[in-house]
C-alpha positions, 0 to 999 in steps of 0.5 A: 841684768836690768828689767823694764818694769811698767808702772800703775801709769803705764809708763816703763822703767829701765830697772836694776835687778838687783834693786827691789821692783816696787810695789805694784810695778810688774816686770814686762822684760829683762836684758842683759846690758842697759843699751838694749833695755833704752833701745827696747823702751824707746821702740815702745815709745815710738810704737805708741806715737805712730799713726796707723 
């Protein structure tokens, strides 16, 4: 299982569960294989560069 955490900065991470989330990060999602937790980040990131 991982975890998308975002961080103070805003910006996320793809987290291990079974690694303890640092201080003041907060879990915004879980999946349960990796692939989906880098497509999920990266449609955040493309999310915020569009132009509306």
């Amino acid at each position: 299982m991982y975890l998308v955490l975002l961080d103070q900065d805003g910006q996320h991470f793809l987290w291990p569960e079974v690694v303890a989330v640092p201080e003041g990060w907060n879990t915004i999602h879980s999946f349960d294989n990796w692939q989906h937790g880098v497509a999920y980040i990266r449609g955040l990131s493309l999310r915020r560069f569009q132009v509306h």
